[in-house]
ROSEDREN-71943 format. One line per field, with one value per residue: residue in three letters; x, y, z of N, C-alpha, C, CB in turn. Coordinates in Angstrom, 3 decimals, decimal comma, padded with zeros to 6 digits. Glycine has a CB too. Layout:
ROSEDREN-71943
resn <- c(ALA / ...)
nc1 <- c(X / ...)
nc2 <- c(Y / ...)
nc3 <- c(Z / ...)
cac1 <- c(X / ...)
cac2 <- c(Y / ...)
cac3 <- c(Z / ...)
cc1 <- c(X / ...)
cc2 <- c(Y / ...)
cc3 <- c(Z / ...)
cbc1 <- c(X / ...)
cbc2 <- c(Y / ...)
cbc3 <- c(Z / ...)
//
This chain:
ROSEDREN-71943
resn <- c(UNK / UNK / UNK / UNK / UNK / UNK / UNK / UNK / UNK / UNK / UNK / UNK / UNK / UNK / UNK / UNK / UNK / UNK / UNK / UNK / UNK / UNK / UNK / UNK / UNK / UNK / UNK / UNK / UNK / UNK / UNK / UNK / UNK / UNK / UNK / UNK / UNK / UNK / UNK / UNK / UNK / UNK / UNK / UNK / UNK / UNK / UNK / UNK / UNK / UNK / UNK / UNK / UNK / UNK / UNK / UNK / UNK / UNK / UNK / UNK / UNK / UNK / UNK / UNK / UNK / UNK / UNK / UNK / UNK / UNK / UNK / UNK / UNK / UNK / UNK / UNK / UNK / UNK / UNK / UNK / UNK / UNK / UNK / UNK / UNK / UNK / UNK / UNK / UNK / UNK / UNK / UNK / UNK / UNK / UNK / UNK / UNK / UNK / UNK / UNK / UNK / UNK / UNK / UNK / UNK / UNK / UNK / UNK / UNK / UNK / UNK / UNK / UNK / UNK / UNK / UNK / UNK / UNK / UNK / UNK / UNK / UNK / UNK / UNK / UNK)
nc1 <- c(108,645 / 109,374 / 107,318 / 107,143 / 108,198 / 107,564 / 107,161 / 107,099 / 104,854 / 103,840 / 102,754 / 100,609 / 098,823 / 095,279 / 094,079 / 096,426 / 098,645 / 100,132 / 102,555 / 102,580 / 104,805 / 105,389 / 107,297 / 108,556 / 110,915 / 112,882 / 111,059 / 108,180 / 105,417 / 104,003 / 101,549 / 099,846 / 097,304 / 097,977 / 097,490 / 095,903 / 095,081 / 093,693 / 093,918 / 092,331 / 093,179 / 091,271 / 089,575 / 088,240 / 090,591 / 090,307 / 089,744 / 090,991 / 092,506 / 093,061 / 095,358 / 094,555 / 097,048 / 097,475 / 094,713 / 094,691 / 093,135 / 091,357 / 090,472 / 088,714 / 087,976 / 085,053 / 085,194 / 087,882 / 087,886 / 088,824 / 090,042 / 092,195 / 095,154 / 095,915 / 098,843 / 101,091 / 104,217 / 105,376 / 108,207 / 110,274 / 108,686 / 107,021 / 104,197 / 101,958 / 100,715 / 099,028 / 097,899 / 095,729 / 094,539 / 093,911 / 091,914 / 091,321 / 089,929 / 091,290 / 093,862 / 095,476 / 097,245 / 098,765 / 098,627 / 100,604 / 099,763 / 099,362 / 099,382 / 099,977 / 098,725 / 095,764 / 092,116 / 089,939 / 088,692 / 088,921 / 089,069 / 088,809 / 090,518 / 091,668 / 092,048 / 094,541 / 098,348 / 100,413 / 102,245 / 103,278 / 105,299 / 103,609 / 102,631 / 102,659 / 100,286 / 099,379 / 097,234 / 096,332 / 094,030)
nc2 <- c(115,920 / 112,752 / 109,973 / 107,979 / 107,038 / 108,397 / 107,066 / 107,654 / 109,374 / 111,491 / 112,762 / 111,673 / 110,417 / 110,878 / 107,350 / 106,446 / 104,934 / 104,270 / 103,815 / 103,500 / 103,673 / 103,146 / 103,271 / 101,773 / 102,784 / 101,595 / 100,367 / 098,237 / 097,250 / 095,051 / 093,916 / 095,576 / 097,617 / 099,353 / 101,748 / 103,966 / 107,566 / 110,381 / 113,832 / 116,423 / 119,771 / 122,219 / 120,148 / 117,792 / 115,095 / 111,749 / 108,835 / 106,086 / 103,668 / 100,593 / 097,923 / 095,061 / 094,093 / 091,704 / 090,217 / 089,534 / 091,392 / 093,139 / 096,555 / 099,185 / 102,724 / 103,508 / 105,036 / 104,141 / 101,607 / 098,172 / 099,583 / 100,331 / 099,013 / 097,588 / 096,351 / 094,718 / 093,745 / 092,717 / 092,203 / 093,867 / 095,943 / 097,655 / 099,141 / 099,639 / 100,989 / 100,159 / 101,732 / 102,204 / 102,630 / 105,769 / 108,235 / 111,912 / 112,826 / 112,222 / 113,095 / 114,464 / 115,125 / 112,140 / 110,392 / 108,209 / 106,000 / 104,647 / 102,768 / 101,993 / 100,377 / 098,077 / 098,630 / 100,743 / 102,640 / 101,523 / 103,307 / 105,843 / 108,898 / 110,513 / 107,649 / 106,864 / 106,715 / 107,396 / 108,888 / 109,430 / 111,626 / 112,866 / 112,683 / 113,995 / 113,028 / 113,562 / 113,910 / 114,177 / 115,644)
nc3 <- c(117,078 / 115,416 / 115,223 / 113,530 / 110,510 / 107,112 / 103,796 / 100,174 / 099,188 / 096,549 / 093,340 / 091,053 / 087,717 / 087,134 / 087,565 / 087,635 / 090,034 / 093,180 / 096,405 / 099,558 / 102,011 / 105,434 / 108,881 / 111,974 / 113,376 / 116,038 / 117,660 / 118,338 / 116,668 / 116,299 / 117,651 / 117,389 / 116,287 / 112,702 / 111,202 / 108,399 / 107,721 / 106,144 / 105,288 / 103,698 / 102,067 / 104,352 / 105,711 / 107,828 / 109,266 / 107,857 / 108,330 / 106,453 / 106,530 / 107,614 / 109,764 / 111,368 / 113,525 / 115,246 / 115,481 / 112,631 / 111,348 / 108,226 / 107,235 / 105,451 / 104,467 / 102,914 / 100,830 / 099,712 / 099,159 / 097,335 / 095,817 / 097,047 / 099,226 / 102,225 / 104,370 / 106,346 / 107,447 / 109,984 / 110,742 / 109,815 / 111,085 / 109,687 / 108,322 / 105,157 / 101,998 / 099,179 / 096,811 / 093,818 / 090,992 / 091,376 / 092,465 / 092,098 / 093,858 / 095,961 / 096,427 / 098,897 / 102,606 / 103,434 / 106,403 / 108,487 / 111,215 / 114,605 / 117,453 / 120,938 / 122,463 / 123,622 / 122,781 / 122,143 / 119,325 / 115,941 / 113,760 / 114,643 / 114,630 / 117,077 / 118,721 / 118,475 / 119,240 / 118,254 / 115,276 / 111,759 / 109,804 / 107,620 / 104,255 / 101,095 / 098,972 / 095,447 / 093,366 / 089,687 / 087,289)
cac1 <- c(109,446 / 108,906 / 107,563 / 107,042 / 108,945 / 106,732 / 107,688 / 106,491 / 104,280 / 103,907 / 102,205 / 100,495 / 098,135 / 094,229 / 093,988 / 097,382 / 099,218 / 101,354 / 102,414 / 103,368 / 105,686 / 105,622 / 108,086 / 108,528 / 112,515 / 113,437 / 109,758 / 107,694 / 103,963 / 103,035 / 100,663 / 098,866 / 096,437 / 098,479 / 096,703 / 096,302 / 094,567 / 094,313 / 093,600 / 092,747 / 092,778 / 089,877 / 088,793 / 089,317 / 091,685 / 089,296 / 089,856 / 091,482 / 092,519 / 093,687 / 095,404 / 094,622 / 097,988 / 096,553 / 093,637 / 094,615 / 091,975 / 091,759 / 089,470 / 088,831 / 086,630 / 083,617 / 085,544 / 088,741 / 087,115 / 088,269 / 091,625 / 093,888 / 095,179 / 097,038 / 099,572 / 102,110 / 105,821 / 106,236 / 109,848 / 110,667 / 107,881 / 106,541 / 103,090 / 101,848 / 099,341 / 099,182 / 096,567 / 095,424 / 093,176 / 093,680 / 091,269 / 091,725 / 089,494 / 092,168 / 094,458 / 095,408 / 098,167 / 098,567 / 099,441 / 100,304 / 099,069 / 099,524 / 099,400 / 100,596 / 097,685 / 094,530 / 091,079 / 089,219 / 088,196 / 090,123 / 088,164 / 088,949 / 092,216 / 091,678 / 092,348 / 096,141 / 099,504 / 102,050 / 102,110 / 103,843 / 105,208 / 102,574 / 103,564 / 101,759 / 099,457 / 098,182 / 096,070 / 095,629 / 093,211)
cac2 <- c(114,718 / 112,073 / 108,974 / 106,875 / 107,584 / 107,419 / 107,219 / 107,361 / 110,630 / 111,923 / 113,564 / 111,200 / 111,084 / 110,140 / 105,919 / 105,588 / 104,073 / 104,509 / 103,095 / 104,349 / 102,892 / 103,625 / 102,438 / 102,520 / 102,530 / 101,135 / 099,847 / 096,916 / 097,146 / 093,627 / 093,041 / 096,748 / 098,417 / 100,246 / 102,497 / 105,162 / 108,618 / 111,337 / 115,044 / 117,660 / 121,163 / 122,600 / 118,858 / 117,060 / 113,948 / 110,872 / 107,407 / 105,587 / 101,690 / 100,083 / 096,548 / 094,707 / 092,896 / 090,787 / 089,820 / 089,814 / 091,325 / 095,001 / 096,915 / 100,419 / 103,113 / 102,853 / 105,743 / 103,562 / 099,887 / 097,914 / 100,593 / 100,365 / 097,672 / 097,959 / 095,117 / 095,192 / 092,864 / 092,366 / 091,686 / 095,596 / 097,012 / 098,520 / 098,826 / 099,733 / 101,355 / 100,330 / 102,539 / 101,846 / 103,438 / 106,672 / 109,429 / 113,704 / 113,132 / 110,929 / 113,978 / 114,604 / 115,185 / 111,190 / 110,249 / 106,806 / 105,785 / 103,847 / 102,642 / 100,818 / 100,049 / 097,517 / 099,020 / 102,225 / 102,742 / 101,566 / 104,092 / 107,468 / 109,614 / 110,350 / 106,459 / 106,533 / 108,185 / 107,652 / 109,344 / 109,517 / 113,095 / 112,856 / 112,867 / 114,685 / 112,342 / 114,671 / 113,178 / 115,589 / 115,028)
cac3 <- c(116,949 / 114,379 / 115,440 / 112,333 / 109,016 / 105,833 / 102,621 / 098,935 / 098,348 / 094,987 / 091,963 / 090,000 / 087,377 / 087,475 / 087,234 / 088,024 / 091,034 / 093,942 / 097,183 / 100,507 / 103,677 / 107,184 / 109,514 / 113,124 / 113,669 / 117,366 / 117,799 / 117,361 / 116,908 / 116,129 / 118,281 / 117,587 / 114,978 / 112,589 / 110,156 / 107,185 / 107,393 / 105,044 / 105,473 / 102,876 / 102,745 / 105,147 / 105,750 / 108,707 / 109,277 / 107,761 / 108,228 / 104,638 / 105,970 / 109,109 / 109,894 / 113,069 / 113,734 / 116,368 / 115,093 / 111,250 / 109,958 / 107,579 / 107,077 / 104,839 / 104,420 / 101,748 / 099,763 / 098,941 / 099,028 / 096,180 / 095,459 / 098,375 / 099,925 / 103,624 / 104,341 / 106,977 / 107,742 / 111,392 / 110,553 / 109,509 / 111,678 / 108,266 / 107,035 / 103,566 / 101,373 / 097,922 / 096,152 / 092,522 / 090,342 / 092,121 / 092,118 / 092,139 / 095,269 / 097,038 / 096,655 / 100,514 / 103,358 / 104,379 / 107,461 / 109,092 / 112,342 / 115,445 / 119,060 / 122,012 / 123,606 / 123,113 / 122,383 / 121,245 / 118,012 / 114,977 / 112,945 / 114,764 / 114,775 / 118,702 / 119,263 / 118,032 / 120,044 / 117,566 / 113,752 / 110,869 / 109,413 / 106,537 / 102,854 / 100,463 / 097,529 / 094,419 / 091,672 / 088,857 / 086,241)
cc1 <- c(108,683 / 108,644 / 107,517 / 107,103 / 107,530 / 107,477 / 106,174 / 105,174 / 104,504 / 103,096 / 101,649 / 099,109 / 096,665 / 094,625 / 095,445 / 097,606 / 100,135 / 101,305 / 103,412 / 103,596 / 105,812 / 106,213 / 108,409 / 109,928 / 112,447 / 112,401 / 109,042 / 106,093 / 103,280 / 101,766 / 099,397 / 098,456 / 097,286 / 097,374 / 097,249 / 095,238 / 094,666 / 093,454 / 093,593 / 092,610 / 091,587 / 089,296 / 089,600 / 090,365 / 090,345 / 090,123 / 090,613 / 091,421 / 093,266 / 093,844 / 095,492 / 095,794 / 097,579 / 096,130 / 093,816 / 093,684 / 092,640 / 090,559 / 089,682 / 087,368 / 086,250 / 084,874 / 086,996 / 088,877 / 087,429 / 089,533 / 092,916 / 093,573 / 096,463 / 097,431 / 100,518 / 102,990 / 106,669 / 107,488 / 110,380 / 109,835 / 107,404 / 105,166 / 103,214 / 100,705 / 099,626 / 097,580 / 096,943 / 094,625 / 092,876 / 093,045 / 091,144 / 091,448 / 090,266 / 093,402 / 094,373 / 096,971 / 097,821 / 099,325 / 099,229 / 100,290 / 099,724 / 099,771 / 099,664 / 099,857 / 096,543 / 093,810 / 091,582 / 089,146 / 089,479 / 089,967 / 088,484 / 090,378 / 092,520 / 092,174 / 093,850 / 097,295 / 100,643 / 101,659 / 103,300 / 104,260 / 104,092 / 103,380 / 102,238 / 101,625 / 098,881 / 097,814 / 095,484 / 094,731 / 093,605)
cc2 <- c(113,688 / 110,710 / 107,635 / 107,412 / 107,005 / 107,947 / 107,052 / 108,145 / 110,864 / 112,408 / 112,306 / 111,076 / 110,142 / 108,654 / 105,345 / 105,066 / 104,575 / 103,850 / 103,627 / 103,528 / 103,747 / 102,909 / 102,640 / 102,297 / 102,302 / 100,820 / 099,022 / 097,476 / 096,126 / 092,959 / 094,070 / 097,065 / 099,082 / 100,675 / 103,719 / 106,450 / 109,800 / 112,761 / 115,943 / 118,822 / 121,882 / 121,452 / 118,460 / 115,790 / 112,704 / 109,797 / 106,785 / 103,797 / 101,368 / 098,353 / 096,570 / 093,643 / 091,529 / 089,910 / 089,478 / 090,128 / 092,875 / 095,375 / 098,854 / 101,100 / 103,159 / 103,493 / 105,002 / 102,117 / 099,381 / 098,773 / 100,315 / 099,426 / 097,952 / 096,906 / 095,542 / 093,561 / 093,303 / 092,583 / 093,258 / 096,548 / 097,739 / 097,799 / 099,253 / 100,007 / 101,517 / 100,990 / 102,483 / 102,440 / 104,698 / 107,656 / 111,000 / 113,512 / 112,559 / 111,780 / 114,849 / 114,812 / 113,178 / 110,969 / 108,498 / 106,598 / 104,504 / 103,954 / 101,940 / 100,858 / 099,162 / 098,153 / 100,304 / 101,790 / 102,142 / 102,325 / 106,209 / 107,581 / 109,574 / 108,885 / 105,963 / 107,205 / 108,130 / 108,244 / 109,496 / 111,478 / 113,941 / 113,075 / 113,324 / 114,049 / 113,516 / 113,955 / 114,250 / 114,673 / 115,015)
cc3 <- c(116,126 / 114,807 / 114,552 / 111,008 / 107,885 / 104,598 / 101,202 / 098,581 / 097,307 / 094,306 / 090,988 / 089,128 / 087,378 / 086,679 / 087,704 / 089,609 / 092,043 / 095,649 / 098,276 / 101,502 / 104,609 / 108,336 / 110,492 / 113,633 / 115,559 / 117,861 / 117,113 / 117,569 / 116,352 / 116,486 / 118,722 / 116,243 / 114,487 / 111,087 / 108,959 / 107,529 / 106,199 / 105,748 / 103,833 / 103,053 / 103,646 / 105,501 / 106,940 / 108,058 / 108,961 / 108,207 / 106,612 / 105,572 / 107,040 / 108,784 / 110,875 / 113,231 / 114,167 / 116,157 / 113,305 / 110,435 / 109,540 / 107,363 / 106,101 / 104,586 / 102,867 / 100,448 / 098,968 / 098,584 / 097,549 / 095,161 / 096,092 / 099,042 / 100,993 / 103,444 / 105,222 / 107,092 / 108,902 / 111,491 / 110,572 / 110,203 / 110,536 / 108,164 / 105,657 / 103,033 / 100,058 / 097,477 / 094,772 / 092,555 / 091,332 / 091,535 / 092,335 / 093,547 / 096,583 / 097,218 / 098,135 / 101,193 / 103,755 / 105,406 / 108,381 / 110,693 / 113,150 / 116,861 / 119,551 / 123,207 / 122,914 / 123,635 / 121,909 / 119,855 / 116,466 / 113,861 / 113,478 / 115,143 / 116,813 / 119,193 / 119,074 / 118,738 / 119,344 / 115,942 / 113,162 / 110,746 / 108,550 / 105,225 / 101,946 / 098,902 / 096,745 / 093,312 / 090,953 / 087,897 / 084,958)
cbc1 <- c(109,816 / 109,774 / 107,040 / 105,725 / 110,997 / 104,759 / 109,049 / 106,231 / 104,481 / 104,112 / 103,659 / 101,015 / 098,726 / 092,781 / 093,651 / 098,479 / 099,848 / 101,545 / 102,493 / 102,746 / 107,373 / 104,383 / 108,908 / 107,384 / 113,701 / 114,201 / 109,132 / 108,123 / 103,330 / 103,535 / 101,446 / 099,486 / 095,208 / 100,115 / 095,737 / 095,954 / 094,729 / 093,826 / 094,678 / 092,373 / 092,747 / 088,790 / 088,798 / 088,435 / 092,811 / 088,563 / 088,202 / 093,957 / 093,461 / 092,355 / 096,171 / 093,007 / 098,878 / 095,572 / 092,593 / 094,956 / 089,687 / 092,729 / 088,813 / 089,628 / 086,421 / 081,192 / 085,746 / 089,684 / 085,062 / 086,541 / 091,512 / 094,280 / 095,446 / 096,645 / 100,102 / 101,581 / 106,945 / 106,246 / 110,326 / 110,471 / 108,644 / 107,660 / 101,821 / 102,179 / 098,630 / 099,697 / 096,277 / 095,241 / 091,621 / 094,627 / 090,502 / 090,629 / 088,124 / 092,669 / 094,197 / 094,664 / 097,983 / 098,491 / 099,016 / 101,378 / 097,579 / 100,194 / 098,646 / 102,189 / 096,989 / 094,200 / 090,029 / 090,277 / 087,771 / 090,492 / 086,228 / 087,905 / 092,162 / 090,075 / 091,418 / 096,389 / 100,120 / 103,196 / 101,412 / 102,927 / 106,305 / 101,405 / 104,535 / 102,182 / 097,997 / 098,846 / 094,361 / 096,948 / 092,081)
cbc2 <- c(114,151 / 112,149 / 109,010 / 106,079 / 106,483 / 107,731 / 105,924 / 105,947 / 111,676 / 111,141 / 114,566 / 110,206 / 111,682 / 110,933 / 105,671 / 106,216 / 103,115 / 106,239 / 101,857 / 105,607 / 102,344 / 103,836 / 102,185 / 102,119 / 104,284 / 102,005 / 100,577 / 094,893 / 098,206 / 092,853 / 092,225 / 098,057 / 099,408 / 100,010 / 103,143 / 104,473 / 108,953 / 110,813 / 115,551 / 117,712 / 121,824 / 123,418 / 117,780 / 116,386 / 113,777 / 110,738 / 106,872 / 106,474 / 100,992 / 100,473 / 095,775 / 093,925 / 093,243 / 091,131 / 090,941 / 089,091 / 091,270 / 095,352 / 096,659 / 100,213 / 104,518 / 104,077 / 107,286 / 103,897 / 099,872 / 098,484 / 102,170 / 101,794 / 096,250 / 098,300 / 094,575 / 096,087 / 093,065 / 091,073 / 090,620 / 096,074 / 097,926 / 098,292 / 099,400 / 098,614 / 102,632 / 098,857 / 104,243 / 100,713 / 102,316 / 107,008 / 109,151 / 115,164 / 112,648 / 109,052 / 114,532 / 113,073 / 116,669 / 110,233 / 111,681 / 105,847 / 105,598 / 103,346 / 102,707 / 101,023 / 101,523 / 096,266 / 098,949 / 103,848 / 104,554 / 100,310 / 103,265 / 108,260 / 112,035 / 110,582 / 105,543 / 106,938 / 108,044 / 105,770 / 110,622 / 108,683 / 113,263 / 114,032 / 111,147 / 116,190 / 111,212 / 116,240 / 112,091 / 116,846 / 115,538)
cbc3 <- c(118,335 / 113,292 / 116,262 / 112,362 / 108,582 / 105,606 / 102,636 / 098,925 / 098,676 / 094,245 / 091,045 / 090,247 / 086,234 / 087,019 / 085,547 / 087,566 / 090,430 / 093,914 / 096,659 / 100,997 / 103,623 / 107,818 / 109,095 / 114,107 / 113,036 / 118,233 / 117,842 / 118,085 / 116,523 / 116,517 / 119,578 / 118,327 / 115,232 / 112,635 / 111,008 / 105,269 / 108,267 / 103,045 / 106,628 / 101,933 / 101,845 / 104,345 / 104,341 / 109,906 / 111,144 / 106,409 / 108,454 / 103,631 / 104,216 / 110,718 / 109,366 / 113,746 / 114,654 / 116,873 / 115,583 / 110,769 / 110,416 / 105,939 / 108,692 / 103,530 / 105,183 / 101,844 / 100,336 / 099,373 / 099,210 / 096,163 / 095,929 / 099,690 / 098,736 / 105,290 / 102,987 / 108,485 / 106,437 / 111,773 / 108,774 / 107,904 / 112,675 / 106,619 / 107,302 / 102,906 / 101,919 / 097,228 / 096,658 / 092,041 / 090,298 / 092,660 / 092,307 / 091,157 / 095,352 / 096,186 / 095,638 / 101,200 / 104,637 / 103,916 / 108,412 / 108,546 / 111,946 / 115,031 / 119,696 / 122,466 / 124,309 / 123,235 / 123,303 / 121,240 / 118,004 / 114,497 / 113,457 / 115,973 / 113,922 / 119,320 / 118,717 / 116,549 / 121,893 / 117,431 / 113,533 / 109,805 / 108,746 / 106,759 / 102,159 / 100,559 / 097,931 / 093,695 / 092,075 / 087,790 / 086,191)
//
């Protein structure tokens, strides 16, 4: 069962751009961490970029610092991951994240009970 729709996977090519939505239909998570992961083949599930509703802060890991930018709109329950200047290595299953609970980690997969389907990013060279 699907608990948070994402949108906006694709094919595109090194340097360019693209930008993905995740939306939690009949649920609010305003006042919870919602996040980005990625997976690639044989690789686990990493970390990519989390917003703390709450708290407003964001945060991302080292590898997309400076590329992608999370953003979410209370109003639609939707976050967001705009990624620029994308690289082959950013080629992944992504998947969007979230929970309805305060603490744990905002950094590990284990700390989340709701997901996205995942949509599949490719960056050719």
């Amino acid at each position: 069962q699907v608990q948070l729709v994402e949108s906006g996977g694709g094919l595109v090519q090194a340097g360019g751009s693209l930008s993905l939505s995740c939306a939690a239909p009949g649920r609010t998570f305003s006042n919870y961490p919602m996040g980005w992961f990625r997976q690639a083949p044989g690789k686990e599930r990493e970390f990519v970029a989390v917003i703390t509703w709450s708290g407003g802060s964001t945060y991302y890991a080292d590898s997309v610092k400076g590329r992608f930018t999370i953003s979410g709109d209370n109003a639609k329950n939707t976050v967001y991951l705009q990624m620029n200047s994308l690289k082959p290595e950013d080629t992944a299953v992504y998947y969007c994240a979230a929970r309805s609970y305060y603490g744990g980690s905002y950094y590990s997969a284990s700390s989340y009970n709701y997901w996205g389907q995942g949509t599949q990013v490719t960056v050719s060279s």
